[in-house]
C-alpha positions in Angstrom: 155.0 -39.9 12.8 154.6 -38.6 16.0 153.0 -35.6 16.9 155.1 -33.2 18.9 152.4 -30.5 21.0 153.4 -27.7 22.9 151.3 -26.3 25.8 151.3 -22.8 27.1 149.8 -21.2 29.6 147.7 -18.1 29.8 148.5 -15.1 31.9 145.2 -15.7 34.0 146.1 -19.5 34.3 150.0 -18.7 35.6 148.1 -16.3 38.6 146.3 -19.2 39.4 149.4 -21.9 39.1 151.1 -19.6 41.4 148.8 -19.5 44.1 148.0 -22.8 44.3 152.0 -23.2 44.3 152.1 -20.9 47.6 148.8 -22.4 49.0 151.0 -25.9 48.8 153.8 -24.7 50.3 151.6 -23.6 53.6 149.0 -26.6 53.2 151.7 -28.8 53.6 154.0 -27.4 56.5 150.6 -26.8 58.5 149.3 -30.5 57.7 145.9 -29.1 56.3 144.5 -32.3 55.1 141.6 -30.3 53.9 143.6 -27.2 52.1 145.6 -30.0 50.5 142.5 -31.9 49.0 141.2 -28.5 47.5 144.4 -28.0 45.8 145.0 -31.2 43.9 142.6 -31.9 40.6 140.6 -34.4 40.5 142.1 -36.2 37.2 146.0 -35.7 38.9 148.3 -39.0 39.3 150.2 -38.2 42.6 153.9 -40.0 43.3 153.2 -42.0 40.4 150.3 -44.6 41.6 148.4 -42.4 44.0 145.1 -41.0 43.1 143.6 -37.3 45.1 141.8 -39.0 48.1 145.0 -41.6 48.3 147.5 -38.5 48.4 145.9 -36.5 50.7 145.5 -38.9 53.3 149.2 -39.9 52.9 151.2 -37.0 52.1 151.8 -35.4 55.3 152.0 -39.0 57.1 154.3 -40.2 54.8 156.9 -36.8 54.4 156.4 -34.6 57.0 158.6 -34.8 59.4 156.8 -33.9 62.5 155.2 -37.1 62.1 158.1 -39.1 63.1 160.8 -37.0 64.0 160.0 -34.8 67.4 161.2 -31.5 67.7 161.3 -30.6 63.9 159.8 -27.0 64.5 162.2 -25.0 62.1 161.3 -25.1 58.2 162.1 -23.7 54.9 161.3 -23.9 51.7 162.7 -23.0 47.8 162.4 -23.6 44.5 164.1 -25.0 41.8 163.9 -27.2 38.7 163.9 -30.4 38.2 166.5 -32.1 35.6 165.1 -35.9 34.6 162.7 -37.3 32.6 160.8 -34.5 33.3 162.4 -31.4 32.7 162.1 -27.8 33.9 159.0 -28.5 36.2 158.7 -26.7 39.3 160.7 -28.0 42.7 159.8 -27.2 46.0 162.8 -27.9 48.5 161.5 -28.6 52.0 163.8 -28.3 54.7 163.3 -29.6 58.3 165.9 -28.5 61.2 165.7 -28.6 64.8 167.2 -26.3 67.0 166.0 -25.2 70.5 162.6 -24.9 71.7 163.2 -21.9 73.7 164.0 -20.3 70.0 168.0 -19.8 71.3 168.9 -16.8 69.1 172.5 -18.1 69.0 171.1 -21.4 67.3 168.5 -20.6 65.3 170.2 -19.9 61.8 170.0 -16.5 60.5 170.8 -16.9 57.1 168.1 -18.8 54.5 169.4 -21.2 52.5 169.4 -21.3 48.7 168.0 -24.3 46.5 170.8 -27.3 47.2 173.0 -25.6 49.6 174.2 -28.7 51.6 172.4 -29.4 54.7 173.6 -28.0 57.9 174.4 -31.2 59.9 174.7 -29.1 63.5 170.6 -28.6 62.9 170.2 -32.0 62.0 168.3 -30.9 59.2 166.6 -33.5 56.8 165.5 -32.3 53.1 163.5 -33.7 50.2 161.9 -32.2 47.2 158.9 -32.5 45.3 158.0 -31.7 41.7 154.8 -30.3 40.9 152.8 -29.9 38.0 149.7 -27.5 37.4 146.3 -28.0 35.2 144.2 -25.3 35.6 145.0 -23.7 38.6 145.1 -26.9 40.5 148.3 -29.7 41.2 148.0 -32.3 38.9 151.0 -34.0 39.6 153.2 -34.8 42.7 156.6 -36.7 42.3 159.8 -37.0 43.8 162.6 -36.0 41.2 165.7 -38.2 40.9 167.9 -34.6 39.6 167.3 -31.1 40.4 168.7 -27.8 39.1 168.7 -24.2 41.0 168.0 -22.6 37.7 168.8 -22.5 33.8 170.8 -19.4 33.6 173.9 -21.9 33.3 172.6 -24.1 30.6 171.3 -21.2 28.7 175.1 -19.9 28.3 176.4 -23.1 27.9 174.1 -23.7 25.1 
């Protein structure tokens, strides 16, 4: 028989979660190798094969596109869900637009988007996600999901 556990998470431990959650978010979209290798635990299996020291040197070289892409100055980011073999973990959205240098009022968009709006081809904007899981207060886990959800409030009242 198989034994079925259940983790939870104390109140002190979601604070934690959550800050290292926003301290990704900025880590990331700055390219802060360093900020990036304080937030991931030292146990954590990033993008499935990657160990800490692997990730941080390739995360930002790998996705980000100001790495290969010029002009990508514009960014957002939201969160979601993801909906595969790993259910309900937290989704950050990363979108990447370009739009003038001279920050053209007229182009820059002034509405933020919402967790899989489409992307807005006239920005040339490129998105990804990434999955995160938390152990605590650090990221234990990085992946790509293959489905993502904005949020449960549908399932829950079609359940």
């Amino acid at each position: 028989m198989q034994e079925l556990k259940i983790e939870t998470v104390s109140a002190e431990e979601l604070v934690l979660n959550n800050q290292a959650k926003e301290d990704f978010k900025v880590a990331f979209s700055m390219q802060d190798n360093r900020k990036l290798k304080d937030l991931l635990h030292d146990e954590g299996i990033f993008f499935g094969k990657w160990n800490k020291g692997k990730c941080v040197n390739r995360l930002c070289a790998t996705y980000h596109p100001g790495k290969f892409i010029e002009g990508f100055i514009g960014e957002e980011v939201n969160e979601g869900l993801s909906f595969d073999l790993n259910p309900n973990e937290l989704t950050l959205e990363f979108r990447f637009f370009d739009f003038d240098p001279l920050f053209n009022s007229e182009q820059f968009p002034d509405v933020q988007t919402k967790f899989q709006d489409p992307i807005r081809q006239e920005l040339k904007e490129i998105k990804f996600y990434f999955s995160l899981r938390f152990k605590e207060g650090k990221i234990v886990s990085i992946r790509r999901p293959r489905k993502v959800i904005a949020d449960v409030t549908k399932l829950k009242a079609e359940n």
